[in-house]
C-alpha positions in Angstrom: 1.0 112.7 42.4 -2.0 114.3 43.7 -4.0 116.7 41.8 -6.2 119.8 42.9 -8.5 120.3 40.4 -11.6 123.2 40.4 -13.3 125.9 39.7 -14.2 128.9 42.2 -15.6 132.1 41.7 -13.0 134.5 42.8 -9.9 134.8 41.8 -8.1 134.7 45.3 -9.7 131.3 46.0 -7.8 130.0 42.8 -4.5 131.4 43.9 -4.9 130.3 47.7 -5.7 126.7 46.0 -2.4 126.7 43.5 -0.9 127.6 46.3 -1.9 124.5 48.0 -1.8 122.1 45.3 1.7 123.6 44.5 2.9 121.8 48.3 1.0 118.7 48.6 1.6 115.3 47.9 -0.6 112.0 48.6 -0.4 108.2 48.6 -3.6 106.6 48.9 -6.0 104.1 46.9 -8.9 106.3 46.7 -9.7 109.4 44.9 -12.3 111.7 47.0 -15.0 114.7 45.3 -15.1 117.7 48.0 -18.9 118.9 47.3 -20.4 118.3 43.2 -17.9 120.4 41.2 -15.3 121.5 43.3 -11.9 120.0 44.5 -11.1 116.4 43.2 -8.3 114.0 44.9 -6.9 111.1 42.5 -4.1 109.2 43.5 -1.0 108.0 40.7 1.8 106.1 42.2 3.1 103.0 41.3 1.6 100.0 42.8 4.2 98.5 45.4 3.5 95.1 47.6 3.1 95.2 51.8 5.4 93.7 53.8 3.5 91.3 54.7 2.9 90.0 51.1 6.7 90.0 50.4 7.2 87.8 54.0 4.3 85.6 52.8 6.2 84.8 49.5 9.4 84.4 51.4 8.0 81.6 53.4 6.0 79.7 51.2 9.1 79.8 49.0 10.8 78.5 51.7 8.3 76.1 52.6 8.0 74.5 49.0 11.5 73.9 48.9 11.2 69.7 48.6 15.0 68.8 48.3 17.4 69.0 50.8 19.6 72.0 50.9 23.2 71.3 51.3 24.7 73.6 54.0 26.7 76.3 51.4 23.2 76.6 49.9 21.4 76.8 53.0 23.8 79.8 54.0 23.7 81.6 51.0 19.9 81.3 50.7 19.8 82.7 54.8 22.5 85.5 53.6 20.2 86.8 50.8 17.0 86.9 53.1 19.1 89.0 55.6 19.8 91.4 52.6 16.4 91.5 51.6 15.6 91.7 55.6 18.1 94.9 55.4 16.4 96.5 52.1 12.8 96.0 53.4 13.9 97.7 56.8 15.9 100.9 54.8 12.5 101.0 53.2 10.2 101.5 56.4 12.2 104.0 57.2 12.1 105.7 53.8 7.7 105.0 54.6 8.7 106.9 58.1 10.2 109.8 56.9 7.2 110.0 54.1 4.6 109.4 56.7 5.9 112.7 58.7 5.8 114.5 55.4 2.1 113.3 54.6 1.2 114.9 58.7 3.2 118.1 58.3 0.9 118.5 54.2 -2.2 117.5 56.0 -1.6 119.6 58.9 -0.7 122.7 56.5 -4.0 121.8 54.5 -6.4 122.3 56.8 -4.9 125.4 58.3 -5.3 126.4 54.4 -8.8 125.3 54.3 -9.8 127.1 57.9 -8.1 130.3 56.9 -10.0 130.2 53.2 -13.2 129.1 54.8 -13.1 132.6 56.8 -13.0 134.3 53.4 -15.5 132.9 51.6 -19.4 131.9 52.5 -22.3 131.0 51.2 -22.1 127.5 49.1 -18.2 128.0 49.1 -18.1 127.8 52.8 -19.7 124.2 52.9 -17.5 123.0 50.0 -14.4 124.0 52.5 -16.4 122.4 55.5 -16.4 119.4 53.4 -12.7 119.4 52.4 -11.8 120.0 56.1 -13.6 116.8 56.8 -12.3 115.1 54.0 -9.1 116.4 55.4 -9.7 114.6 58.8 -10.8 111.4 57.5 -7.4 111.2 55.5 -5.9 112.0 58.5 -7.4 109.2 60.6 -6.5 106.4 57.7 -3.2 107.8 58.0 -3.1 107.1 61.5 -3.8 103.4 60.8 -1.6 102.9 57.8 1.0 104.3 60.6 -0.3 101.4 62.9 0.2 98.9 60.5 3.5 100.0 59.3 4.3 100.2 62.8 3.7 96.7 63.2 4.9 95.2 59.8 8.0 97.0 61.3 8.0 94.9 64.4 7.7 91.2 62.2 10.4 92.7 60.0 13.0 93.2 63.0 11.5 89.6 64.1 12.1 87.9 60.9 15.6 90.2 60.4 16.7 88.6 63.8 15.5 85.0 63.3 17.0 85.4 59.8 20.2 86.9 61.4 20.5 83.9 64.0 19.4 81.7 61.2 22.8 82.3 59.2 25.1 82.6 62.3 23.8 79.0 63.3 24.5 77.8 58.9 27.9 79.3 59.6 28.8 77.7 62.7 27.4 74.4 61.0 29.7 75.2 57.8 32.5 75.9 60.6 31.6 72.4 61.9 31.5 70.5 59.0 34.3 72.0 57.0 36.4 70.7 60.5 34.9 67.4 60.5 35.7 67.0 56.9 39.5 68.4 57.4 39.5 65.8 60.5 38.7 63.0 58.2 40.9 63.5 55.5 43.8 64.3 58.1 42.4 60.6 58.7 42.3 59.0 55.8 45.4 60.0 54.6 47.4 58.5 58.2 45.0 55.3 56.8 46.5 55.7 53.7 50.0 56.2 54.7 50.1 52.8 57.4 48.6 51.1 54.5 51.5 51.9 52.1 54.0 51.0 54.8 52.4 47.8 55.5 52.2 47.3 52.1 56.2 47.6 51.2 56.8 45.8 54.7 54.7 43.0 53.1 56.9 43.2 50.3 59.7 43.2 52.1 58.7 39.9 54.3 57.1 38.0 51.1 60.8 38.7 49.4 62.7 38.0 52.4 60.3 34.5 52.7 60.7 33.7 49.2 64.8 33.9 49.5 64.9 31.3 52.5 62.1 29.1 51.0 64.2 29.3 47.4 67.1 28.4 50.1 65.5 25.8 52.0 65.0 24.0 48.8 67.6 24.2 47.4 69.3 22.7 50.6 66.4 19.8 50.4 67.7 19.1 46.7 71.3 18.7 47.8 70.2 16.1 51.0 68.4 13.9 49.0 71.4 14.3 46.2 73.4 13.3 49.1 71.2 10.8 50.1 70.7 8.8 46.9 74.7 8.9 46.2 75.2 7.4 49.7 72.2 4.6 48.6 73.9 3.9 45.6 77.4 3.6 47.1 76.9 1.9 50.6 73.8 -1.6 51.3 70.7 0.2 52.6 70.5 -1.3 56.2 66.7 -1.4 56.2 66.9 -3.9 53.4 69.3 -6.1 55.6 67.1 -5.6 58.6 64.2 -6.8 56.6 65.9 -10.0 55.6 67.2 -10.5 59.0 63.2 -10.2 60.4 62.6 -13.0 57.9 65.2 -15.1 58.9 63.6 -14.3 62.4 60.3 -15.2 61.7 61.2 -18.5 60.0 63.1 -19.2 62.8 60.4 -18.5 64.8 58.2 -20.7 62.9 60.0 -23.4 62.8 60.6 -23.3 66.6 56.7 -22.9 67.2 56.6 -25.8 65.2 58.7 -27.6 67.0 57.2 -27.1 70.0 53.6 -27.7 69.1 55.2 -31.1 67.8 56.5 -31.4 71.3 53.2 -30.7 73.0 51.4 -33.5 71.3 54.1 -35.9 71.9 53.8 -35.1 75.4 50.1 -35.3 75.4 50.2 -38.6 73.1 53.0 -39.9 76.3 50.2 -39.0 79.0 47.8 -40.6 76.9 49.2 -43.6 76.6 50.3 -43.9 80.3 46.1 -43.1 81.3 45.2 -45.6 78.5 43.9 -43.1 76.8 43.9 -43.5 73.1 43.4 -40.7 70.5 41.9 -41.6 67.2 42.5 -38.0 65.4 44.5 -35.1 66.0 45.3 -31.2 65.3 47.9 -30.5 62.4 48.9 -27.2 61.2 51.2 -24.4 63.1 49.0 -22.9 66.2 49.2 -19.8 64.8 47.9 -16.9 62.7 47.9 -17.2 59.1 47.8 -21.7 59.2 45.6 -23.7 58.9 44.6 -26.9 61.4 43.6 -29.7 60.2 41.8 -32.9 61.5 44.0 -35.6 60.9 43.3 -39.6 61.9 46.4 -40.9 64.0 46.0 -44.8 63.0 45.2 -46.2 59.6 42.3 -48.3 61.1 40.5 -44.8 61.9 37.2 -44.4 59.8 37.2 -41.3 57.0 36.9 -37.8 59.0 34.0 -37.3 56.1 31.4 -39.4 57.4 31.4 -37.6 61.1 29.5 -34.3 61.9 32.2 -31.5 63.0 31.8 -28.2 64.8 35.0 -25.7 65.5 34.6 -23.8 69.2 36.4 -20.7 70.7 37.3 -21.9 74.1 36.6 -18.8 76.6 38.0 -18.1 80.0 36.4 -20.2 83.3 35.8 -23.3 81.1 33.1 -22.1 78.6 33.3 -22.2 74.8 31.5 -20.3 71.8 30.1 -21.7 68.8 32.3 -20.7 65.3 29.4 -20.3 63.1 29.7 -21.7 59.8 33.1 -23.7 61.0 32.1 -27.5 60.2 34.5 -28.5 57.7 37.9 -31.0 59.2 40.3 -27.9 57.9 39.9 -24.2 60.0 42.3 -21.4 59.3 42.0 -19.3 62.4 41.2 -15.4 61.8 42.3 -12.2 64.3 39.3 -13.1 66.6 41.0 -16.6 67.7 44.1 -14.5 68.7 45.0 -15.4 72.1 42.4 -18.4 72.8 42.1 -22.2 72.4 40.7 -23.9 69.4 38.3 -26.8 70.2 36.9 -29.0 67.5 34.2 -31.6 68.9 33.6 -34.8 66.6 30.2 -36.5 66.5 29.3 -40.0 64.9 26.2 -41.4 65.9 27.1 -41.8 69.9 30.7 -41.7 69.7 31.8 -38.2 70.5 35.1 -36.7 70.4 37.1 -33.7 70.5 40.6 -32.3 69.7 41.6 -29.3 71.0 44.9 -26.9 70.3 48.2 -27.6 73.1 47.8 -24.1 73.4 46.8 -20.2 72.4 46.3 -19.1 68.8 49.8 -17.1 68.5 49.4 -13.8 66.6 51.6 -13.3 63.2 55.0 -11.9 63.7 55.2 -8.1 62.7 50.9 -7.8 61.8 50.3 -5.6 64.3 52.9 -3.0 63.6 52.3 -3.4 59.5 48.6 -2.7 60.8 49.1 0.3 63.0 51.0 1.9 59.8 47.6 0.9 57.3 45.7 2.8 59.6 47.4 6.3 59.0 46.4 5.7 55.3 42.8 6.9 54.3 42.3 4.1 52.0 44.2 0.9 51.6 43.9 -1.4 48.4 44.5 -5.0 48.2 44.4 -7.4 45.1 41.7 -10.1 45.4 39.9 -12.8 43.1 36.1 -13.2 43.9 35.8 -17.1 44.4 31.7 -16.7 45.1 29.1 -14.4 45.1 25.9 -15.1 46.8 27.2 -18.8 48.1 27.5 -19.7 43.9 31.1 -19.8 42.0 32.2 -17.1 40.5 32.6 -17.3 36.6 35.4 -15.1 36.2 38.9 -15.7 38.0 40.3 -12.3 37.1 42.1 -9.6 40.1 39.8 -7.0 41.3 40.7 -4.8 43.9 39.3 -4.0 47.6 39.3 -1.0 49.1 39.1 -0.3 52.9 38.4 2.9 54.2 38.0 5.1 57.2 34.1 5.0 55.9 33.5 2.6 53.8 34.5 -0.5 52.0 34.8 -0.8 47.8 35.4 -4.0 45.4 36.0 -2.8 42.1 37.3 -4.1 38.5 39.5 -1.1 36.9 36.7 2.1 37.1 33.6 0.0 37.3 32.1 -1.1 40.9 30.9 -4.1 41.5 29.9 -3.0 45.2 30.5 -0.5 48.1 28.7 0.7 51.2 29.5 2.4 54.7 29.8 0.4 58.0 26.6 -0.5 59.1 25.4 -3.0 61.5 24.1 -5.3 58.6 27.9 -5.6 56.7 29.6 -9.0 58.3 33.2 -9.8 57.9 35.2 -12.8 58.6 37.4 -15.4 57.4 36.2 -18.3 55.7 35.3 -20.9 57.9 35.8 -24.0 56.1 37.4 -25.4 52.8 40.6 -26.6 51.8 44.7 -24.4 52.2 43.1 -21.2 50.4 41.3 -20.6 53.6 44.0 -18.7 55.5 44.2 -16.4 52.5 40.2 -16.3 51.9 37.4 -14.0 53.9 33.7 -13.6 53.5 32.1 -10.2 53.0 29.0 -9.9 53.4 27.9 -6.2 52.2 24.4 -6.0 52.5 21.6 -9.0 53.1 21.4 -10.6 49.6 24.9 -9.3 48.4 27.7 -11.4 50.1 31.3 -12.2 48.1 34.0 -14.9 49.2 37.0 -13.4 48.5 40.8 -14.6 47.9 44.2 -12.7 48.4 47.7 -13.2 47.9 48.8 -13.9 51.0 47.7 -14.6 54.2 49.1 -11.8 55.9 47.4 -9.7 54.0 44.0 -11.2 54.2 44.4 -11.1 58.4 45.6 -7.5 58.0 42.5 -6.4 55.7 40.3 -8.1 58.5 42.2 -5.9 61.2 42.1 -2.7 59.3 38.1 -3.2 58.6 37.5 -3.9 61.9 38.8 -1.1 63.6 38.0 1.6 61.1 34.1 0.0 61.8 35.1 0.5 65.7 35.9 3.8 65.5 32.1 4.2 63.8 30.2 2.5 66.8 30.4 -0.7 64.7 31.3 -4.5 65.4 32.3 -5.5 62.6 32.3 -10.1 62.8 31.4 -13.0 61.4 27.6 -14.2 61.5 26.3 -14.7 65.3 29.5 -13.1 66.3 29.2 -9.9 68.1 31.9 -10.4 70.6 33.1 -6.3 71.8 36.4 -8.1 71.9 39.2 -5.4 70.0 41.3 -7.2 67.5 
């Protein structure tokens, strides 16, 4: 509210000024004297921020924002600046109108001030000079308070559009989103759904399964029910075939027998009609699993003892290889002499003889096949007794057991071992070359240099088979697995 405040002489200058003070109304900052004790312009309004500050504070508001505004709040936060956009504008206008108002007052108060400057003179006259220029220069700072507002008004319509484009892009984004979201629980819940109907087909299957496997056993229960009445009630034929391969093979035996016994005859006949005479000969089936033996043929012969022996493989085209270790009159051939003559020279002094096998080392009837069926197993055990141990007499006489394995091969005594180690090219195994009828049932192992064992089994099928087995199992590990100086690629 602007005052007029004053005193003039004559009393129509104070009515022509509460006439004018009655009208007018100013906004400014300043307060302006018109000459020493005349007029005086104060201005009371209530102090109200520029645009331009409230945009500031909008922005740096905006700009100091650190976390990241979800989408909603992004909208709503874009839909309140457009209604403060909308206020702010409503208020320039209001400013407008006011700014006319302010013109038409000045306008009116200068026409006052010429009119009342014809009336008076003197002193009074330059006080309403002054006023009218006062008047003027109020009317020029108007003029650029217009500007201003003029272009405050222009950034406001800017920021209302931005702001405005601003919240149609959020929406479209919420639009967006709120689809995406619908599209992915449409799709989650068909997930959901095939899940559940896998699920009970599952349960369906695993039910379905669990009848025919509850079915299927039970059926296996009733077979071998059936099977172990029909056992108990009718001779198991693979028990009579069994005795009927031993008959077979004693048979066989005793016909190979035989017919060695035959061969020498005939070769003792020749050797008679050439003049030849033999002082010793071969005993012993020709066979896998016997022994041969060096036996004198007349009484007159000297003792086999006091000569120097030496057993050879005889090898196709005439040549023969040195059995290492084989110097004793007794030789039980191993899987190695399969299929080859045995030759055994005699040495005294100069004499020099030999005796030689009427023919092939046979293989044992039904090895190979009781073979092939070891090698399916893993790991095959046999009992043994250790006769030595590092070329000395063992101590103890009691079973231990030996292992051969796909990759290894184990002597133990109940849970403790005594020794086991992979194929290598180091491990030597054979049969024993030399010593009296436990020969065909003995074999040297030799595990490691400085750990070697002279073992015993049972039987001497079983010893040839243990060979076998060891053998190829060390085969199939790029190994030859022989007897010492015997590293013939030769498959058993």
């Amino acid at each position: 509210m602007t005052r007029v405040a004053g005193e003039f002489g004559d009393p129509k200058q104070k009515e022509a000024m509460k006439m004018v003070s009655s009208d007018v109304n100013f906004v400014f900052s300043q307060a302006y004297d018109i000459g020493d004790n005349s007029i005086t312009l104060e201005q009371e309004s209530t102090e109200m921020p520029s645009l331009k500050e409230i945009v500031a504070k909008e922005t740096s508001e905006l700009l100091e924002q650190k976390k990241r505004l979800s989408v909603r709040d992004l909208t709503k936060r874009f839909e309140q600046g457009l209604s403060e956009a909308s206020k702010l504008s409503n208020e320039a206008k209001w400013r407008e109108v006011a700014s006319l108002d302010r013109h038409v007052l000045l306008k009116k108060l200068r026409d006052v001030l010429d009119s009342l400057r014809g009336r008076v003179a003197g002193r009074n006259k330059d006080d309403a000079d002054e006023a009218i220029s006062m008047v003027e220069v109020l009317a020029v700072q108007l003029t650029q308070r217009e500007g201003e507002l003029i272009q405050e008004k222009a950034e406001l319509k800017r920021l209302a559009t931005f702001l405005r484009q601003t919240t149609e892009d959020a929406k479209r984004a919420v639009e967006e989103e709120r689809a995406l979201a619908h599209a992915e629980i449409e799709n989650a819940l068909d997930a959901v759904q095939r899940v559940e109907k896998a699920f009970q087909d599952q349960k369906l299957i695993t039910s379905s399964s669990n009848k025919h496997l509850h079915e299927l056993e039970e059926l296996r229960k009733e077979v071998q029910e059936a099977r172990r009445i029909k056992m108990l009630h009718q001779p198991s034929r693979v028990m009579d075939m069994e005795h009927e391969l031993q008959a077979l093979r004693a048979q066989l035996t005793e016909k190979s027998m035989n017919c060695i016994q035959l061969k020498r005859e005939l070769a003792k006949v020749k050797r008679v009609e050439e003049n030849i005479s033999d002082t010793y000969q071969l005993e012993g089936s020709e066979s896998l699993g016997s022994c041969l033996c060096i036996v004198p043929q007349v009484d007159s012969a000297p003792s086999i003892s006091n000569y120097h022996i030496q057993w050879y493989r005889m090898l196709p085209g005439g040549n023969k290889e040195l059995i290492f270790g084989a110097t004793k009159p007794v030789y039980a051939p191993e899987p190695y002499d399969v299929g080859r003559l045995l030759q055994a020279e005699i040495i005294l002094d100069d004499q020099k003889m030999t005796v030689t096998t009427t023919g092939p080392i046979d293989p044992a009837a039904g090895l190979g096949d009781h073979v092939e069926n070891l090698l399916r197993k893993p790991d095959t055990e046999f009992n043994v007794v250790i006769m030595q141990m590092n070329g000395r007499d063992y101590h103890t006489k009691s079973a231990h057991v030996f292992h051969v394995g796909k990759m290894k091969i184990k002597l133990r005594k109940g849970k403790s071992t005594m020794a086991k180690e992979s194929y290598s090219s180091s491990m030597l195994l054979c049969g024993v070359r030399g010593g009296g009828n436990a020969a065909a049932r003995s074999l040297l192992w030799q595990v490691r240099k400085g750990l070697t064992f002279t073992l015993a089994f049972e039987f001497e099928r079983e010893r040839n088979a243990a060979i076998m087995l060891a053998r190829r199992f060390a085969f199939d590990c790029n190994i030859v697995l022989a007897g010492p100086d015997d590293r013939s690629s030769r498959g058993t």
